[in-house]
Backbone as JSON, one array per atom type, in Angstrom:
{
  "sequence": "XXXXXXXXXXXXXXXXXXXXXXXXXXXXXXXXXXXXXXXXXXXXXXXXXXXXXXXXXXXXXXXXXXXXXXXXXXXXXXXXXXXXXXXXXXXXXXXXXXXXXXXXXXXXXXXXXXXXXXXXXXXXXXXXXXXXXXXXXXXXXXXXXXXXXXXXXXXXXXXXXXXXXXXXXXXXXXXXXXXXXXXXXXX",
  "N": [[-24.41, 57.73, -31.88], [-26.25, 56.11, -33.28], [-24.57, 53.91, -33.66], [-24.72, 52.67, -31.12], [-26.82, 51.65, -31.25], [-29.35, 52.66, -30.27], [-31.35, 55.34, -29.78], [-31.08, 58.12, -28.43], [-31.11, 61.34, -26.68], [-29.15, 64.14, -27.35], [-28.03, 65.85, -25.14], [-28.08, 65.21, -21.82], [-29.11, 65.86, -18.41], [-28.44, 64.74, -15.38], [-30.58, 64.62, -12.19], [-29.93, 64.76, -9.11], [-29.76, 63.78, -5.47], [-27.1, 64.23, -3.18], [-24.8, 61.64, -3.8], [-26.69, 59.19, -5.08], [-25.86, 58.12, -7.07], [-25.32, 59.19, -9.6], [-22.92, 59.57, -11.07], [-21.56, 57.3, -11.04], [-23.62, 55.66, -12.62], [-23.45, 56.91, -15.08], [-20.93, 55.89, -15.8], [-21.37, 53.56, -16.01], [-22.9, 53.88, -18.68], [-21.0, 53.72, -20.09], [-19.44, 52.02, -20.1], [-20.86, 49.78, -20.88], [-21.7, 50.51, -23.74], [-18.9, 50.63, -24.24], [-17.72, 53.09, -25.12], [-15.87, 55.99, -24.97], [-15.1, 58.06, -21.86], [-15.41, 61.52, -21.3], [-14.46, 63.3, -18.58], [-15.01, 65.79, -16.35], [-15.1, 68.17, -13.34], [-17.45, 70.47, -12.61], [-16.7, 72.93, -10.72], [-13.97, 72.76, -11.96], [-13.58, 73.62, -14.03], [-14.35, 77.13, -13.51], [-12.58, 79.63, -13.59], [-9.66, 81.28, -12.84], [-8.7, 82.92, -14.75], [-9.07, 85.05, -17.63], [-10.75, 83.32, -20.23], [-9.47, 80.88, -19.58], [-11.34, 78.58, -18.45], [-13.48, 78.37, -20.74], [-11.47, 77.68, -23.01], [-11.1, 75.14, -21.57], [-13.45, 73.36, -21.79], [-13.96, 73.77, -24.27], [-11.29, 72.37, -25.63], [-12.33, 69.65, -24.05], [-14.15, 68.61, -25.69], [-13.17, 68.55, -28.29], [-11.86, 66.55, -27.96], [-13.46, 64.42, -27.63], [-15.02, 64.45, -30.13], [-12.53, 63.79, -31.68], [-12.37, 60.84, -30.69], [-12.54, 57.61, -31.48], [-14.27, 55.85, -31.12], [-17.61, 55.72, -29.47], [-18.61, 58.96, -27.79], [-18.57, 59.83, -24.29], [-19.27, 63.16, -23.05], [-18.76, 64.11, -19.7], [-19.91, 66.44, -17.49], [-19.79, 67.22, -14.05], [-20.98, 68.16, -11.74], [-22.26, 70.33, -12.88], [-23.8, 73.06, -12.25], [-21.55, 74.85, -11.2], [-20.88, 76.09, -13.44], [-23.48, 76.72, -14.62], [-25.23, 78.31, -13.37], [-28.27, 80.08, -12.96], [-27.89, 83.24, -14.88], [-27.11, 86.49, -13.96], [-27.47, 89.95, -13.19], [-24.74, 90.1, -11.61], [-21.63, 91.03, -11.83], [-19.68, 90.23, -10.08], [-17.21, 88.27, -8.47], [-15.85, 86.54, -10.39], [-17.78, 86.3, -12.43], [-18.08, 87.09, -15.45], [-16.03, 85.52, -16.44], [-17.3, 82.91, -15.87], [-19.91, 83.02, -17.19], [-18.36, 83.34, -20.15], [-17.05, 80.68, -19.9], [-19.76, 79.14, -20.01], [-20.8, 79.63, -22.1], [-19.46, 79.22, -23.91], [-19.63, 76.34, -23.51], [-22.75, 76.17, -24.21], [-21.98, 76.49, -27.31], [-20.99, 74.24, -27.67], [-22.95, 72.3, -27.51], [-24.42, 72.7, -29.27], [-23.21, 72.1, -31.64], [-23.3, 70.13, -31.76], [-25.32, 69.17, -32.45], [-24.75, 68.89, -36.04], [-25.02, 66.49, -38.35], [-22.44, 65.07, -38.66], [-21.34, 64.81, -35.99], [-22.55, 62.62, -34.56], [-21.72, 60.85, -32.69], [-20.81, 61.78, -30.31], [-22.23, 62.2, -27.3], [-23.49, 64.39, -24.35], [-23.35, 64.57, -21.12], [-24.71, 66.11, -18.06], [-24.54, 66.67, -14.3], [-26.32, 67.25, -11.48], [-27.03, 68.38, -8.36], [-28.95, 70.39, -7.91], [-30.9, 71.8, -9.8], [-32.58, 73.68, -9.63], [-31.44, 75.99, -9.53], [-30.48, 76.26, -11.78], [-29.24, 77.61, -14.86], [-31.5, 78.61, -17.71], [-31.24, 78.3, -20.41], [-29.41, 76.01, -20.94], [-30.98, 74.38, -19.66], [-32.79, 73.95, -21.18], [-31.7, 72.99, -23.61], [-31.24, 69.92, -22.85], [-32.21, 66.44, -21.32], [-34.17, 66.31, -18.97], [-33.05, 63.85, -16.37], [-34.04, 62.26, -13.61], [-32.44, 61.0, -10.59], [-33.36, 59.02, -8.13], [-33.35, 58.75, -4.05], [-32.8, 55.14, -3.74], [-35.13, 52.73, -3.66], [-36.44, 49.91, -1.33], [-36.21, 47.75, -2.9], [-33.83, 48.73, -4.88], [-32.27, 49.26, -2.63], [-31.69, 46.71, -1.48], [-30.37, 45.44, -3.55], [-27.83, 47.07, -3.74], [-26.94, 46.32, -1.43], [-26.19, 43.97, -2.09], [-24.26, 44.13, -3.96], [-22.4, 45.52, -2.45], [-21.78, 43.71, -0.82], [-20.86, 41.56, -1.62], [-18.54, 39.78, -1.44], [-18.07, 39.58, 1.13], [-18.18, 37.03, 4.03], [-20.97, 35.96, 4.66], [-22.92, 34.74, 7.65], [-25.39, 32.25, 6.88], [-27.95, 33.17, 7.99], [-28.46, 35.78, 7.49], [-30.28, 38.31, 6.32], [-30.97, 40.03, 3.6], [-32.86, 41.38, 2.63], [-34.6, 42.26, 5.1], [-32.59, 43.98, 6.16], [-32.34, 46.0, 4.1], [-35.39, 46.79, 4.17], [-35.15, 47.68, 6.86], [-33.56, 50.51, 6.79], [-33.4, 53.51, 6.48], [-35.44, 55.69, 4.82], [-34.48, 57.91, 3.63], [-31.71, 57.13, 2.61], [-29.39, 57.34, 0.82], [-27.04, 55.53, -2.02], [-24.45, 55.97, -1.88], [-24.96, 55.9, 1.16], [-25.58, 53.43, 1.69], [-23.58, 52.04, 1.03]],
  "CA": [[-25.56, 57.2, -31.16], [-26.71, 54.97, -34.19], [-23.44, 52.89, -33.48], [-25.0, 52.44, -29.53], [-28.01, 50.55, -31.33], [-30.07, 52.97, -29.17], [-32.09, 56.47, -30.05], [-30.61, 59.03, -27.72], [-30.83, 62.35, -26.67], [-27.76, 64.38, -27.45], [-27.41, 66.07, -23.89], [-28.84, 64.61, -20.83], [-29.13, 66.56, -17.28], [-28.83, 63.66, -13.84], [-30.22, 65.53, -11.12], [-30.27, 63.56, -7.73], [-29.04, 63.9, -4.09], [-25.35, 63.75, -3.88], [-24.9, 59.88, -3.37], [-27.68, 58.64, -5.38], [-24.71, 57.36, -8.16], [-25.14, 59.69, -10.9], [-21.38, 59.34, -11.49], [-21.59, 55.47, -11.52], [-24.69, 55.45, -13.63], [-22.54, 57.45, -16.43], [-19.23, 55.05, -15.98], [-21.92, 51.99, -16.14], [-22.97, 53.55, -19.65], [-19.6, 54.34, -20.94], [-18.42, 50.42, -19.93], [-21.63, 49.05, -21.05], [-21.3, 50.87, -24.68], [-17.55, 50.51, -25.21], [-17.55, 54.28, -25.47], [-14.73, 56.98, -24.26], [-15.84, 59.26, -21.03], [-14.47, 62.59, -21.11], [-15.14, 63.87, -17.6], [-14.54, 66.39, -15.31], [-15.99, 68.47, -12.6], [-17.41, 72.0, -12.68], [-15.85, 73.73, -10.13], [-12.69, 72.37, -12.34], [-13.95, 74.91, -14.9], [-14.19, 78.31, -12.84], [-10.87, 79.78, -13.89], [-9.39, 82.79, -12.74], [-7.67, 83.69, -15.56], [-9.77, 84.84, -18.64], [-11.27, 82.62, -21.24], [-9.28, 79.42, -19.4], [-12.62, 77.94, -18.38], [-13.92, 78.57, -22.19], [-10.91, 76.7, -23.5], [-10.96, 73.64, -21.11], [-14.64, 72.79, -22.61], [-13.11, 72.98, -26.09], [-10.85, 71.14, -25.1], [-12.71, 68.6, -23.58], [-14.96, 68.22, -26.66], [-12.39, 68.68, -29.61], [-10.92, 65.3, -27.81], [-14.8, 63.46, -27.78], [-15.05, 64.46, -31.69], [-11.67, 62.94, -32.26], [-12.65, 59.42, -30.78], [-12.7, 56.42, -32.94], [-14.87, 54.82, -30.33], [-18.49, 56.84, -29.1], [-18.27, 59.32, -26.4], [-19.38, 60.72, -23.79], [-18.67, 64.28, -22.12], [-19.51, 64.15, -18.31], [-19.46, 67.57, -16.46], [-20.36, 66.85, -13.02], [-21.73, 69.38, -10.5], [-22.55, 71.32, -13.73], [-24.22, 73.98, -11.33], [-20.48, 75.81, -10.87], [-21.05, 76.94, -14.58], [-24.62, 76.89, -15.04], [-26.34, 78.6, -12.46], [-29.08, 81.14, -13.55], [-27.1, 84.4, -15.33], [-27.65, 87.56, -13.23], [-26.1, 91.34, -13.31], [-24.01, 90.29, -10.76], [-20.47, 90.31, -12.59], [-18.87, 90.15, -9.2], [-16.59, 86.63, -7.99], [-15.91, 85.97, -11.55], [-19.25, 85.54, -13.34], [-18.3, 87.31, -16.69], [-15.4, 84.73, -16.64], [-18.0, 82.02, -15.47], [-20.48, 83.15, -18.43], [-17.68, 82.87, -21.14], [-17.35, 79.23, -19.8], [-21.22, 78.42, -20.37], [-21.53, 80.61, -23.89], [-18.43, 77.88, -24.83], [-20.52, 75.3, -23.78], [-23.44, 76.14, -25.12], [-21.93, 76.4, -28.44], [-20.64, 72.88, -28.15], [-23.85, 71.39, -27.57], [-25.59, 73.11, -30.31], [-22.51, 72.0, -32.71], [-23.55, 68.17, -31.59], [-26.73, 68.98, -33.8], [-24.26, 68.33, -36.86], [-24.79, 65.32, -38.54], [-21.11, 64.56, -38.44], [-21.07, 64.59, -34.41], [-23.57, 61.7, -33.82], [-20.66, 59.95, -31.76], [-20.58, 62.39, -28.69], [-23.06, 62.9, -26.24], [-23.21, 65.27, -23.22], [-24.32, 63.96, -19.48], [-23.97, 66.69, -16.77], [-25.06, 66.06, -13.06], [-26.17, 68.55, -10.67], [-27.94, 68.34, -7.2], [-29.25, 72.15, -7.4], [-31.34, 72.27, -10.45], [-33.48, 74.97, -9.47], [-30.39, 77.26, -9.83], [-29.26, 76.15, -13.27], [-29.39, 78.58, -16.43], [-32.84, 78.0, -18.3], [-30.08, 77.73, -21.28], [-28.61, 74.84, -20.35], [-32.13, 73.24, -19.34], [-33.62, 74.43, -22.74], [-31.26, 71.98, -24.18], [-30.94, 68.84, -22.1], [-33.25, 66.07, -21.19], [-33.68, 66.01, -17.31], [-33.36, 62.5, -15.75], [-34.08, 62.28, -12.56], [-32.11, 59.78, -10.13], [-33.81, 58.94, -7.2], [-32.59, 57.74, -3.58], [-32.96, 54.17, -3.96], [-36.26, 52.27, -2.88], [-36.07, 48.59, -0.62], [-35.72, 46.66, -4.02], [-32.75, 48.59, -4.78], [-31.41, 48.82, -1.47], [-31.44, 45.29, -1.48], [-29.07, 45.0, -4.8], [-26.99, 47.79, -3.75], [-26.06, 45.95, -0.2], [-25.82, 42.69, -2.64], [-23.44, 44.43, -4.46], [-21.25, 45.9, -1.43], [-21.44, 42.3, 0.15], [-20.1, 39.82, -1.96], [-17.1, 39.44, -0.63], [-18.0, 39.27, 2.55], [-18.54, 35.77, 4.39], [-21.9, 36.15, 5.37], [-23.8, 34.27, 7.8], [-26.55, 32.32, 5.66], [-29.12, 33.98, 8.45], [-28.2, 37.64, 7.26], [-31.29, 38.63, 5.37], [-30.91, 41.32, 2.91], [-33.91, 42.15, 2.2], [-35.0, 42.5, 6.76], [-31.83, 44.92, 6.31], [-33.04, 46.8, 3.12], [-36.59, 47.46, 4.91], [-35.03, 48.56, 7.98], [-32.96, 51.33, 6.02], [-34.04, 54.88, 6.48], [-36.52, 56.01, 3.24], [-33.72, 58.52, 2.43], [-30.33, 56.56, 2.5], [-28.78, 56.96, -0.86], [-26.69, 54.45, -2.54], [-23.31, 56.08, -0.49], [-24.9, 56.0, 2.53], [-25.46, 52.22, 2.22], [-22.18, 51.62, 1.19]],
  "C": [[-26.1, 55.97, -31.89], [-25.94, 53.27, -34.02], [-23.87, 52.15, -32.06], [-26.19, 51.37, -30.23], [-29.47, 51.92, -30.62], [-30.65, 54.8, -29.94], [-32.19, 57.13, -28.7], [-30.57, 60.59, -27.29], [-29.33, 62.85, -26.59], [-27.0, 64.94, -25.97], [-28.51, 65.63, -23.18], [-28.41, 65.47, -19.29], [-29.64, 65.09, -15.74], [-29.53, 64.93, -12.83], [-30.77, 64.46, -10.33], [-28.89, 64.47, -6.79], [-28.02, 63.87, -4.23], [-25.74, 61.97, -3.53], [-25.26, 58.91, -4.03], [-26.98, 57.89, -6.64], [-24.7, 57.74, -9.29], [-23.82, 59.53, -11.59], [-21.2, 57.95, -11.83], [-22.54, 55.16, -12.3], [-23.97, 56.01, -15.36], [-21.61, 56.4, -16.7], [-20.16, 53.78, -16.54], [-22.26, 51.89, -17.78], [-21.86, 53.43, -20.34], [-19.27, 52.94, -20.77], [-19.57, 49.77, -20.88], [-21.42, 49.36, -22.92], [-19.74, 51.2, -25.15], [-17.35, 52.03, -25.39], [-16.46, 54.96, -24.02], [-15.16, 57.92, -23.41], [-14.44, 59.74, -20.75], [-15.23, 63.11, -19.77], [-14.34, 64.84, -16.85], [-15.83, 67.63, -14.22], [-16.07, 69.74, -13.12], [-16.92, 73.1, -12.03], [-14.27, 73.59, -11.11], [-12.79, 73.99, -13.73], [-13.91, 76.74, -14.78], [-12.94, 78.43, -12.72], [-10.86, 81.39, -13.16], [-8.59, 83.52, -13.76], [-8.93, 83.38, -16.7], [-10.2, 83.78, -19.6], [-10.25, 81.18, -20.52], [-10.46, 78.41, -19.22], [-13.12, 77.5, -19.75], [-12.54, 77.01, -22.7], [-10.89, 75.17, -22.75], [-12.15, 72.78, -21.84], [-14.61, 72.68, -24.09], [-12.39, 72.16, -26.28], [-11.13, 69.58, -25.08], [-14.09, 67.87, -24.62], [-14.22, 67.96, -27.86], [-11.92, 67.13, -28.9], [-12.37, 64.55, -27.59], [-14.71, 63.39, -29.22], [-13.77, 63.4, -32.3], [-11.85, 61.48, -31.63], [-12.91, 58.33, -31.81], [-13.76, 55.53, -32.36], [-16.73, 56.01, -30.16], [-18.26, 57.14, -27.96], [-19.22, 60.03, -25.59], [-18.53, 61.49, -23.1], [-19.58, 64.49, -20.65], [-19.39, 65.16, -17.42], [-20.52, 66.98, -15.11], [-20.34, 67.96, -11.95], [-21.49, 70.84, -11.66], [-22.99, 73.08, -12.86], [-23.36, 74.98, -11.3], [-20.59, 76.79, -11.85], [-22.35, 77.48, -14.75], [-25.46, 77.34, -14.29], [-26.68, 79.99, -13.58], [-28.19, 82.58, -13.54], [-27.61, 85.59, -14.2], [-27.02, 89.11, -13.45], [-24.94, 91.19, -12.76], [-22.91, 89.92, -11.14], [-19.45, 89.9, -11.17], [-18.33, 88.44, -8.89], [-16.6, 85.97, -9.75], [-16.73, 85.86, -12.49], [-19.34, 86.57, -14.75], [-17.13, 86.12, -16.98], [-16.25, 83.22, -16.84], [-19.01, 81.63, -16.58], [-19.25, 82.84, -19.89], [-17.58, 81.3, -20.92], [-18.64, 78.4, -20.57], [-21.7, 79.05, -21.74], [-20.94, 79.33, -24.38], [-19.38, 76.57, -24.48], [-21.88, 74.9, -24.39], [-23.36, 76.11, -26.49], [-21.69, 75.53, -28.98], [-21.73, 72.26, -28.5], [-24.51, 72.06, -28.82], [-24.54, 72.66, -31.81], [-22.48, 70.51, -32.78], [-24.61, 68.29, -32.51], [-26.33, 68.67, -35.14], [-24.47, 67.28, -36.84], [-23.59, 64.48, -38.65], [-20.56, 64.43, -36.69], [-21.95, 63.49, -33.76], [-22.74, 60.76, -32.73], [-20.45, 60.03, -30.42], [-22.04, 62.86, -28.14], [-22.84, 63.71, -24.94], [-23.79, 64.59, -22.22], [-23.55, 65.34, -18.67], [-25.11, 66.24, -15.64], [-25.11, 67.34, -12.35], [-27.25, 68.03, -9.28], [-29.16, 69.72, -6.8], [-30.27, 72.42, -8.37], [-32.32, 73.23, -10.38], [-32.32, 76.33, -9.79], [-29.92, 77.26, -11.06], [-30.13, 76.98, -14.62], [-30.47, 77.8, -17.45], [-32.15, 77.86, -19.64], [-30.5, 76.85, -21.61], [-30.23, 73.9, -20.54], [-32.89, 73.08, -20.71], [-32.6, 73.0, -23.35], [-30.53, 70.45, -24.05], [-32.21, 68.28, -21.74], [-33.13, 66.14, -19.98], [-34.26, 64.98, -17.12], [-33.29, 62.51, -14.36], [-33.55, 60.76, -11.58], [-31.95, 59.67, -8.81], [-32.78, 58.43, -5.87], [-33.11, 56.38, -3.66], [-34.13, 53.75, -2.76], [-35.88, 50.92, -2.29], [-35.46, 47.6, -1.56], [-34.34, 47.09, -4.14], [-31.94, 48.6, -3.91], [-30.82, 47.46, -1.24], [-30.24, 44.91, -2.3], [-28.14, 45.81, -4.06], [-26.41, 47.15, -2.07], [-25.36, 44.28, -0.61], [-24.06, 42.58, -3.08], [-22.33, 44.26, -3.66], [-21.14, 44.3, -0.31], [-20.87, 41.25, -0.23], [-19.3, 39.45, -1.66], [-17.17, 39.26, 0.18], [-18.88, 37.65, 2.93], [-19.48, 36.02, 5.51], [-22.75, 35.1, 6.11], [-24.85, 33.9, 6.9], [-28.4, 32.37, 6.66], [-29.34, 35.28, 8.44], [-29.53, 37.39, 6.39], [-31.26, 40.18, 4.4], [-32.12, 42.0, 3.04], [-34.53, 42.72, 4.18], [-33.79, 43.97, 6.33], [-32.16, 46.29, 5.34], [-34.38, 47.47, 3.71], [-36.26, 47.99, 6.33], [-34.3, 50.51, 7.77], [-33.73, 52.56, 6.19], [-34.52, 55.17, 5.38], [-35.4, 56.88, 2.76], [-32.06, 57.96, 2.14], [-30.25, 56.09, 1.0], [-27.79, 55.66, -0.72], [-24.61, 54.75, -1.55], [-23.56, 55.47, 0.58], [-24.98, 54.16, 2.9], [-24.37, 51.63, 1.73], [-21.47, 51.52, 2.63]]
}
């Protein structure tokens, strides 16, 4: 983190709409800091075969630690692992819990002063369901659908290429935009 220039929390929690670009907001830091993203999804995690889940998140951290560069680990639709624990071992969920014990033990092994290199980002749309865990040790960032200003960039973005009339008005198109049209939907 010291190497980023920047004073960081070690895990970070997106929660937003689907759409809203939590996934592109991660890739933007990982390009912007020169750093290695380890990513994958959470449903990718829910194994049917014992402790596979568990090992993919070792896995997927033992290869952040070995970077020469800083990293980040990006679980995305965290939710698959992290929903709130219950009795209910049924559809997997002592398999599902060994997953999130292994992850919890990663993040608490980032508190080493020899791990300042890797950070955690997961993303979820559901956070009301996710394991008070998990939330206990993550900052939650919240990432809104985009307001007229950014609507405006985000149709800037998806337009450059295109040979636009110079009576198109972005911004007339940005204020016509429905209040909840994420950053997909104006793609």
């Amino acid at each position: 983190i010291q190497d980023w220039g920047m004073d960081m929390d070690k895990s970070i929690l997106l929660i937003g709409r689907p759409g809203t670009g939590k996934t592109h907001l991660v890739k933007a830091l990982s390009n912007e800091y020169d750093a290695d993203m380890f990513m994958i999804n959470g449903p990718q995690l829910v194994e049917k075969f014992i402790g596979e889940g568990a090992k993919k998140v070792k896995r997927l951290y033992e290869q952040a630690r070995a970077s020469d560069k800083p990293a980040i680990v990006f679980i995305d639709e965290i939710d698959a692992i992290a929903k709130k624990r219950l009795d209910d071992r049924r559809h997997g969920g002592e398999e599902v819990e060994r997953t999130m014990s292994q992850l919890l033990s990663e993040l608490d092994g980032l508190d080493s002063e020899n791990e300042n290199n890797v950070i955690s980002i997961f993303a979820t749309n559901t956070p009301d369901i996710m394991d008070p865990a998990l939330l206990n040790r993550t900052s939650a960032i919240e990432v809104p659908v985009p307001d007229d200003e950014a609507k405006k960039e985000i149709l800037q973005v998806h337009s450059r290429r295109l040979d636009l009339d110079e009576d198109v008005d972005l911004d007339v198109i940005a204020a016509e935009l429905d209040d909840d049209f994420t950053a997909r939907d104006i793609q």
